[in-house]
N, C-alpha and C positions, 0 to 999 in steps of 0.2 A: 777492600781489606776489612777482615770483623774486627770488632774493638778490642778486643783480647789480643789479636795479630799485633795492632798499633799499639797497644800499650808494650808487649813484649817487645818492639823493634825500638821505643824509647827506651827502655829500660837494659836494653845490650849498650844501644851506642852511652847512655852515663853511668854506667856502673862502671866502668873503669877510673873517670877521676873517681867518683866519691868513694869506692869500696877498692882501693891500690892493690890490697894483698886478693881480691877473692877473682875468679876469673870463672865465668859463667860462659856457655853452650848452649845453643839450639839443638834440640831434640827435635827431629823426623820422623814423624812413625808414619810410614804409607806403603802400598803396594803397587808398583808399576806394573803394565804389559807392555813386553817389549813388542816389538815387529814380528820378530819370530814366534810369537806367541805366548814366548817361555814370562813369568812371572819374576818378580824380585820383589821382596819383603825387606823395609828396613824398619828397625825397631818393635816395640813390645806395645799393642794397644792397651793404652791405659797409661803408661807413662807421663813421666812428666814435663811438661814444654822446655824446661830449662832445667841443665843437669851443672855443677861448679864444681870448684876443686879451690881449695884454702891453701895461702901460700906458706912453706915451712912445716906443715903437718902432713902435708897429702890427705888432710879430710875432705874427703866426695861429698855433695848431698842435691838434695832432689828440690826443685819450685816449682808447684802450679799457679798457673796464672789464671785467674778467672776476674771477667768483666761483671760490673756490677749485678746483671744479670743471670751469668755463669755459674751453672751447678756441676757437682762433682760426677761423672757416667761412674757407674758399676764396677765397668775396668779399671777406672783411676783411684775407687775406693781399694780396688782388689790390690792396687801398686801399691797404693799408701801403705796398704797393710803389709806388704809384704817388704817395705821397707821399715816398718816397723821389728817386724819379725827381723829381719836381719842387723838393725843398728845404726840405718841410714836414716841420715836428718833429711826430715821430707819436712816442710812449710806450703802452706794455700796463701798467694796472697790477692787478695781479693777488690775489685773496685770500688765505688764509691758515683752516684749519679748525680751527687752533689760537689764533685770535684772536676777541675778540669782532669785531661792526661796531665798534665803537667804537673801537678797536683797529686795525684794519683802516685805517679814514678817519683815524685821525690817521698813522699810517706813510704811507699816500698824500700824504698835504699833506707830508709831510716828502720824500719822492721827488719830488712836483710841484716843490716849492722848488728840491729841489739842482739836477733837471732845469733848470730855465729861471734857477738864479741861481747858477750854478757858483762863483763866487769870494766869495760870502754867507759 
């Protein structure tokens, strides 16, 4: 598993206690072939690893997750931008190689927080 993967799979299973109202998703972007040959496309490369939805407003918005190592590909600028362009709150949140995971995922729920609850 890349470290980006493990930090994301910490960061689904605790963001339910710590952030009660925000409810976060795993985004898939990949292409199959089936048996048949025939193809299946899901999602937009360039997307974001993890898509939410705010509870009481219905505000959507977009997380990239990147490992301390982890830079943004072309496509993921072109989303960003294009969630710009439209309204949607997009956030990078980024690792740290002086942190554990643990460490890391609680700084994150604490940036997810201020991010979506500014006057908390």
């Amino acid at each position: 598993m890349t470290p980006e993967l493990e930090l994301q799979r910490q960061l689904l299973i605790a963001a339910p206690r710590a952030l009660p109202d925000v409810r976060l998703f795993r985004r898939n972007v990949m292409r199959v072939q089936l048996a048949n040959g025939a193809q299946v496309k899901s999602g937009i490369k360039g997307q974001c690893d993890l898509h939410g939805y705010l509870k009481g407003c219905g505000l959507g918005f977009e997380i990239e997750l990147k490992s301390h190592a982890g830079r943004l590909s072309k496509e993921q600028e072109a989303w960003r931008d294009w969630c710009a362009g439209w309204g949607v709150p997009w956030i990078v949140l980024a690792g740290s190689r002086l942190e554990t995971s643990e460490q890391t995922v609680h700084r994150w729920l604490g940036e997810v927080a201020a991010w979506l609850f500014p006057r908390r």
